[in-house]
SEGUKOL-585545 format. One line per 2 residues: number of its first residue (from 1); their letters; for each residue x, y, z of N, C-alpha, C, O, CB. Coordinates in Angstrom, 3 decimals. Glycine has a CB too. Example, Ala and Ser with C-alpha at 12.3 -4.5 7.8 and 13.67 -1.06 7.14 Angstrom:
REM residues 2
1) AS) 13.190:-5.690:7.800:12.300:-4.500:7.800:13.200:-3.300:7.800:14.236:-3.319:8.465:11.308:-4.473:9.046 | 12.850:-2.250:7.080:13.670:-1.060:7.140:12.900:0.030:7.870:13.409:1.138:8.039:14.084:-0.598:5.725
REM end
This chain:
REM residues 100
1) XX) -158.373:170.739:-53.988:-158.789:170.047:-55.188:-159.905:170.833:-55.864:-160.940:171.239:-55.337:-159.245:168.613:-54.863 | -159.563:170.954:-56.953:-160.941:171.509:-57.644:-161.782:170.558:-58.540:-161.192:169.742:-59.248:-160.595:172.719:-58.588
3) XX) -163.342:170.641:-58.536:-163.808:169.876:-59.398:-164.087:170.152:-61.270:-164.404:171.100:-61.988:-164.895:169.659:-58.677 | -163.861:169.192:-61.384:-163.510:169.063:-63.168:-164.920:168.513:-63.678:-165.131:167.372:-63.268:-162.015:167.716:-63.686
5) XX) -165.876:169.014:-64.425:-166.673:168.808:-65.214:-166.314:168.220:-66.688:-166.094:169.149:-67.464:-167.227:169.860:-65.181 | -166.211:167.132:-67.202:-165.945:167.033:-68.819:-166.882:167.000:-69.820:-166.880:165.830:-70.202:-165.315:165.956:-69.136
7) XX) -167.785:167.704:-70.544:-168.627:167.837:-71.447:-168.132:166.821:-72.740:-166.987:166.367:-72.748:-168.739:169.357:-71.720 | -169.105:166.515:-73.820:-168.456:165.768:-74.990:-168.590:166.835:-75.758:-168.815:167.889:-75.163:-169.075:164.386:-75.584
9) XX) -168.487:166.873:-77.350:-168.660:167.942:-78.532:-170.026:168.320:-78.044:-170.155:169.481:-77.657:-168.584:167.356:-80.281 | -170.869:167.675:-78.009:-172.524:168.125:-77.694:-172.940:169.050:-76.822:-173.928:169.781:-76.891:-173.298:167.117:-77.204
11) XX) -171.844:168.936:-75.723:-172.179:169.538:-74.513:-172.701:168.814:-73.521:-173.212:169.415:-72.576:-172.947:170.445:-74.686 | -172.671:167.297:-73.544:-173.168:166.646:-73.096:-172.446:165.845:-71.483:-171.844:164.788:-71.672:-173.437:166.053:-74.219
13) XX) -172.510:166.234:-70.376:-171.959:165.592:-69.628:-170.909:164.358:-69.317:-171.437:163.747:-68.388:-172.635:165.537:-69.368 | -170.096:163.930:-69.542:-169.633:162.694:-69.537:-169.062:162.535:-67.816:-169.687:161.581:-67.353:-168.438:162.540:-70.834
15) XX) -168.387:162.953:-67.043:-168.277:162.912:-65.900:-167.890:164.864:-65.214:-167.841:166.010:-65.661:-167.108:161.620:-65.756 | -167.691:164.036:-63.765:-166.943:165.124:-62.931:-166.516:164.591:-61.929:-167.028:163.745:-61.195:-167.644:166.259:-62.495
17) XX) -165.335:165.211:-61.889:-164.112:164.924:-60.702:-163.703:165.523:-59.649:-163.971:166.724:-59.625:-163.048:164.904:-61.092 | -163.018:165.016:-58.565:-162.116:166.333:-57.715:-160.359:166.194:-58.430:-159.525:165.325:-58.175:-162.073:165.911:-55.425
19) XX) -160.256:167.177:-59.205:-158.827:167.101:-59.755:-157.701:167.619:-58.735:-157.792:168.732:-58.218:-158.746:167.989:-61.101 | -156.409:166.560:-58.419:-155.265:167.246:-58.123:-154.838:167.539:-58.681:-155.270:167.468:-59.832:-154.573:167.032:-57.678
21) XX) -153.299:168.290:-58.362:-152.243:169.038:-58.908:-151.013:168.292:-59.425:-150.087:168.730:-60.107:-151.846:169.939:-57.945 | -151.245:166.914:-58.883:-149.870:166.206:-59.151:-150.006:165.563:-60.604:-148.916:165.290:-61.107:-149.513:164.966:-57.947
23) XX) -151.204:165.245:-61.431:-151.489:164.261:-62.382:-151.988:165.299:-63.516:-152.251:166.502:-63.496:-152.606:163.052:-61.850 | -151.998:164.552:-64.259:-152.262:165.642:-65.374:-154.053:165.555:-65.750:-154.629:164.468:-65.723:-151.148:165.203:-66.956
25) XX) -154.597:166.521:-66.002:-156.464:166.317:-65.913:-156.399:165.404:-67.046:-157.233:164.517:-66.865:-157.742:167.923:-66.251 | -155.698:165.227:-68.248:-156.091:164.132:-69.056:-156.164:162.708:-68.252:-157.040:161.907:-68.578:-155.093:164.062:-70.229
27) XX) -155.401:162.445:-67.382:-155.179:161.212:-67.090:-156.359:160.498:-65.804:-156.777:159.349:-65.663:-153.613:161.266:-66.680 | -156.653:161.942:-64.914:-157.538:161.709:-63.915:-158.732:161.768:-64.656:-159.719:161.175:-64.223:-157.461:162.621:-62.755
29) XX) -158.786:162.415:-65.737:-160.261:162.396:-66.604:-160.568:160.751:-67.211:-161.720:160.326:-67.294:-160.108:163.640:-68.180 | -159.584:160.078:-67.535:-159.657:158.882:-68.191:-160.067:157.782:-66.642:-160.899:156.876:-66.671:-157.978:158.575:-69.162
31) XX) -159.435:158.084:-65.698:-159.638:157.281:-64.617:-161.115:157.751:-64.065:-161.746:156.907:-63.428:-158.400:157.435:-63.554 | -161.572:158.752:-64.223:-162.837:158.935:-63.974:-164.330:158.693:-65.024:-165.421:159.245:-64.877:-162.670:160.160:-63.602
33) XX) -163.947:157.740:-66.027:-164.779:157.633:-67.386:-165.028:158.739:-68.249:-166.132:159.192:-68.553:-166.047:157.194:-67.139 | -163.763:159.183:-68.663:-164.205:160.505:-69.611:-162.302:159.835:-70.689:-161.114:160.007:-70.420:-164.285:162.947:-68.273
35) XX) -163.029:159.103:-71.856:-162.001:158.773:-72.679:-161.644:159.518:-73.511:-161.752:159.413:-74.733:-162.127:157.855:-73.212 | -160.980:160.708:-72.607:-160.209:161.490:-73.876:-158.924:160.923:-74.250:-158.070:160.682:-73.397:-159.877:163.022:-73.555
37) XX) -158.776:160.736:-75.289:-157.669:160.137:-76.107:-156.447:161.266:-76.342:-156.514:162.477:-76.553:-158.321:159.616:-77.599 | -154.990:160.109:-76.182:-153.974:160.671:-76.158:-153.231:160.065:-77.060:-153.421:158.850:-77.017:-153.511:160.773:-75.055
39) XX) -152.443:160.396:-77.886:-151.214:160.019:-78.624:-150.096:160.254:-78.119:-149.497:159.513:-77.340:-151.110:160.520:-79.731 | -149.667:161.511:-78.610:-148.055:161.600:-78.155:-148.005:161.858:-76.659:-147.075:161.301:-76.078:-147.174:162.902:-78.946
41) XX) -148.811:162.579:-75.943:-148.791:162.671:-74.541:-148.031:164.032:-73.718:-148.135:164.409:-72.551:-148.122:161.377:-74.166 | -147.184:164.604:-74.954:-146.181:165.531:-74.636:-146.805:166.624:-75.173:-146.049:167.595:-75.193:-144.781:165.267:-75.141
43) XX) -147.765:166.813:-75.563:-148.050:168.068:-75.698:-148.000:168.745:-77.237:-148.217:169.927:-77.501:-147.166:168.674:-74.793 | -147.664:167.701:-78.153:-147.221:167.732:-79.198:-148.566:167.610:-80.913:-148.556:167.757:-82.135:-146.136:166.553:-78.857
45) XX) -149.338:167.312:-79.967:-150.863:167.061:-80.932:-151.882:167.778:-80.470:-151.903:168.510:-79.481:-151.513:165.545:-80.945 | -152.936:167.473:-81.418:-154.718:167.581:-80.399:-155.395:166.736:-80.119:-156.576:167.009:-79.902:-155.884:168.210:-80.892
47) XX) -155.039:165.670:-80.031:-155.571:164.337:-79.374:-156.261:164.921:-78.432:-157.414:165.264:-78.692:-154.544:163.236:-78.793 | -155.745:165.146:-77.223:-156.180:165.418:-76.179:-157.238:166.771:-75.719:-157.791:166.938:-74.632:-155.105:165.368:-75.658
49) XX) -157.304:167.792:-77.157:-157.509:169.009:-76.542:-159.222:169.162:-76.101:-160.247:168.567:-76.436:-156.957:170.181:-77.628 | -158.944:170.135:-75.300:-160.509:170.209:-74.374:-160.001:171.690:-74.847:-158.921:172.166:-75.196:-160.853:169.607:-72.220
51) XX) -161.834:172.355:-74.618:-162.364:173.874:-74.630:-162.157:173.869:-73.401:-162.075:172.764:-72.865:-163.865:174.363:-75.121 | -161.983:175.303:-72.425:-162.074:175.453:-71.499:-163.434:176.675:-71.322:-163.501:177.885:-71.540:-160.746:175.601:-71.124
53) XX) -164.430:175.625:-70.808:-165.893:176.388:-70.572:-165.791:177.157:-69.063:-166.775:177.735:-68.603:-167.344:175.105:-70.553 | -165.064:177.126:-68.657:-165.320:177.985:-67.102:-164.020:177.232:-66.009:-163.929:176.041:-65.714:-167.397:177.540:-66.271
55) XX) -163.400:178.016:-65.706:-162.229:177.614:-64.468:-160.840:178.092:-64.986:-159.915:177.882:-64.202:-162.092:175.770:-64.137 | -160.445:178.852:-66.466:-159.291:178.859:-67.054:-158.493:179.598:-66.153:-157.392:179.773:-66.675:-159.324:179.343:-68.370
57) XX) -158.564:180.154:-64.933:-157.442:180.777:-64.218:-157.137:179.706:-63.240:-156.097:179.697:-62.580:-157.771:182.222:-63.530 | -157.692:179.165:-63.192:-157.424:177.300:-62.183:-156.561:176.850:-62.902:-155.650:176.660:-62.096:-158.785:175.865:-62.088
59) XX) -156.034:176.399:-64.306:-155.584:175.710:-64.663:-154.129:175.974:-65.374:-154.149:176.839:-66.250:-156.456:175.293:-65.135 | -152.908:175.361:-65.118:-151.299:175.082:-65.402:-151.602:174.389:-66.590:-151.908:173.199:-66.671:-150.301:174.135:-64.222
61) XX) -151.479:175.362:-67.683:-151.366:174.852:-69.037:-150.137:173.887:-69.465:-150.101:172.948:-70.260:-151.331:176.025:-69.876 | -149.321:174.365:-68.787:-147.829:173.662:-68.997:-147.086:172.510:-67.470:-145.910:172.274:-67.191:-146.617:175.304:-69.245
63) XX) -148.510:171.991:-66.724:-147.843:171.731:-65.387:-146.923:170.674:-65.693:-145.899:170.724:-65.011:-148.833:171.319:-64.190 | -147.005:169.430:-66.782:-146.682:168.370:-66.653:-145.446:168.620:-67.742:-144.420:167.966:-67.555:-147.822:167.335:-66.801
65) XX) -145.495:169.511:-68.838:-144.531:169.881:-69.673:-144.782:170.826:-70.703:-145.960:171.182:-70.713:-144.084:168.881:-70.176 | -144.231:171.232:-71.374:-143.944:172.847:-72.514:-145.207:172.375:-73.828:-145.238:171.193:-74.170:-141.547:172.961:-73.561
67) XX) -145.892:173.084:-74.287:-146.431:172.776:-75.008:-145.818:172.843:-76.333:-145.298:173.940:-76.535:-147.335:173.239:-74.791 | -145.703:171.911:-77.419:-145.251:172.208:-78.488:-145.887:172.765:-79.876:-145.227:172.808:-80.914:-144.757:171.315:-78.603
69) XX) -147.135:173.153:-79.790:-147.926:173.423:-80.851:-148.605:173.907:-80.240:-148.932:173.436:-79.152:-148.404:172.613:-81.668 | -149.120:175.142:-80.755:-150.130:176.759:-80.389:-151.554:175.924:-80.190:-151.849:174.964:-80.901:-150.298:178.317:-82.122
71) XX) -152.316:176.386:-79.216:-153.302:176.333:-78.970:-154.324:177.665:-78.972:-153.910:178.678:-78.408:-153.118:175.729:-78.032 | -155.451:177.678:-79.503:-156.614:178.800:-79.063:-156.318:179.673:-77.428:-155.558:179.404:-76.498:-158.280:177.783:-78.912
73) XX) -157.056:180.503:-77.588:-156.823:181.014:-75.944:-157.491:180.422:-75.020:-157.282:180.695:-73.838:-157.172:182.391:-75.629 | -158.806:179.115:-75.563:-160.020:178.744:-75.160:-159.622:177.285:-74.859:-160.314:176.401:-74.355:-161.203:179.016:-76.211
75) XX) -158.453:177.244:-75.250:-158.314:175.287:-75.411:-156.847:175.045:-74.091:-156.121:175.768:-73.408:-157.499:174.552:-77.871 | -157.027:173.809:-74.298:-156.024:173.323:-73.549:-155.849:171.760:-73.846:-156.759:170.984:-74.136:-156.314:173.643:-72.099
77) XX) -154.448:171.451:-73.710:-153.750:169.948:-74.119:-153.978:169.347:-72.408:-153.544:169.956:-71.430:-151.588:170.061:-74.832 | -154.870:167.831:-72.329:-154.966:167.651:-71.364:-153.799:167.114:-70.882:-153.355:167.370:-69.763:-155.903:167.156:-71.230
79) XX) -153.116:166.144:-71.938:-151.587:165.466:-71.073:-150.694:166.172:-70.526:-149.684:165.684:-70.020:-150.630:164.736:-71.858 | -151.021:167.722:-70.568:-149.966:168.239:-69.682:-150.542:169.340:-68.883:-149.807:170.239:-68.475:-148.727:168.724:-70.460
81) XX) -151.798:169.331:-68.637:-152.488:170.546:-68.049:-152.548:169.594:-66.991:-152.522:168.365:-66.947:-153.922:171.346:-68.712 | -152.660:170.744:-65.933:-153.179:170.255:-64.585:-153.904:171.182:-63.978:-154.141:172.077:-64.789:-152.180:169.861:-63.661
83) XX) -154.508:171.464:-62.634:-154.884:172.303:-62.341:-153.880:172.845:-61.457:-152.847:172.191:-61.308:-155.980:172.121:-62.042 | -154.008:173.818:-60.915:-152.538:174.730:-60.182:-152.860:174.417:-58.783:-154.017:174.307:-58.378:-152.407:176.754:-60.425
85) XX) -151.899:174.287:-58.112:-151.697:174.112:-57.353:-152.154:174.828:-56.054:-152.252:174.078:-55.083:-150.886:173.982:-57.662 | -152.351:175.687:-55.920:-152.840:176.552:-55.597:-154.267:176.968:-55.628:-154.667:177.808:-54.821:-152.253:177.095:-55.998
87) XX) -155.208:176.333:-56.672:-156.623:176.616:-56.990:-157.312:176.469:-55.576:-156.772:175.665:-54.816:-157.260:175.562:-58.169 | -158.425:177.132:-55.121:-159.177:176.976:-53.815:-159.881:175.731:-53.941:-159.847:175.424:-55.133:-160.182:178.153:-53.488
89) XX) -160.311:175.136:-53.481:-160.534:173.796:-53.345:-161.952:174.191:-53.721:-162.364:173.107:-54.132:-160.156:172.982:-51.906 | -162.970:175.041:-53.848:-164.097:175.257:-54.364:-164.169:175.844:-56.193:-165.052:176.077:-57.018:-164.646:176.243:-53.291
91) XX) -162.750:175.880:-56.138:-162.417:176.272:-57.728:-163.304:174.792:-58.449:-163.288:173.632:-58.037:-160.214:176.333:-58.156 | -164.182:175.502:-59.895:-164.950:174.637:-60.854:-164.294:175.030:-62.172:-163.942:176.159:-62.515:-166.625:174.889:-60.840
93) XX) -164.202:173.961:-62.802:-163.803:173.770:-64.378:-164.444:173.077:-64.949:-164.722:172.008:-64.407:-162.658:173.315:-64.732 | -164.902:173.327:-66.123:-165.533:173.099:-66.996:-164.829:172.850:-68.193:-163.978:173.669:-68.540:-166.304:173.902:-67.029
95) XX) -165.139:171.435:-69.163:-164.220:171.445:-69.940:-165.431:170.538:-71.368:-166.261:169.662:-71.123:-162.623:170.629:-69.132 | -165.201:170.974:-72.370:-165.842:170.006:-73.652:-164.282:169.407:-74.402:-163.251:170.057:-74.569:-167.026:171.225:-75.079
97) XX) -164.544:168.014:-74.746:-163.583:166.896:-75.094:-164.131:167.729:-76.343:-165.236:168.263:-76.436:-163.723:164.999:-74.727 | -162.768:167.706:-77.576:-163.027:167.936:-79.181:-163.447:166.529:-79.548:-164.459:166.333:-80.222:-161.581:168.490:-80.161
99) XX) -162.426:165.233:-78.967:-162.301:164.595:-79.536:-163.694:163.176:-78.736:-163.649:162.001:-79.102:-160.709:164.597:-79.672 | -164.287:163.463:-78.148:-165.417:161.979:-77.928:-166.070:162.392:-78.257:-167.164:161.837:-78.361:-165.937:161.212:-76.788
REM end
């Protein structure tokens, strides 16, 4: 498991987690008090998108499904990111919500 930091626009802490591989980080982020908001869920908006401040080789941009709209090299759609499966269990990510 790696732990997930979620920053707001500010930079401001909102939680941190131990993320698995099976759920998507949007969803374990919401179960851990970090309300990043989702619409379509598929990958299809930016509802969901987070910066990725530190951990981007930890993380399966596409674990939960295909992304349908281009993202930055810096960002990521949480409803379908996960972290990989594979990450060392001391793996850290860092992430700022666009949207709280």
């Amino acid at each position: 498991m790696a732990k997930i930091t979620i920053n707001d626009n500010t930079g401001k802490k909102v939680t941190d987690f131990n993320a698995t591989a099976d759920e998507s980080i949007g969803t374990q982020a919401q179960e851990n008090g970090a309300p990043i908001p989702f619409s379509c869920g598929v990958g299809a908006c930016r509802a969901c998108v987070c910066k990725i401040k530190k951990g981007k080789k930890f993380i399966d941009q596409e674990a939960i499904g295909p992304k349908h709209i281009q993202t930055e090299d810096d960002e990521i759609l949480t409803c379908i990111s996960a972290v990989k499966a594979d990450a060392p269990e001391d793996a850290e990510i860092e992430l700022e919500a666009e949207n709280l």
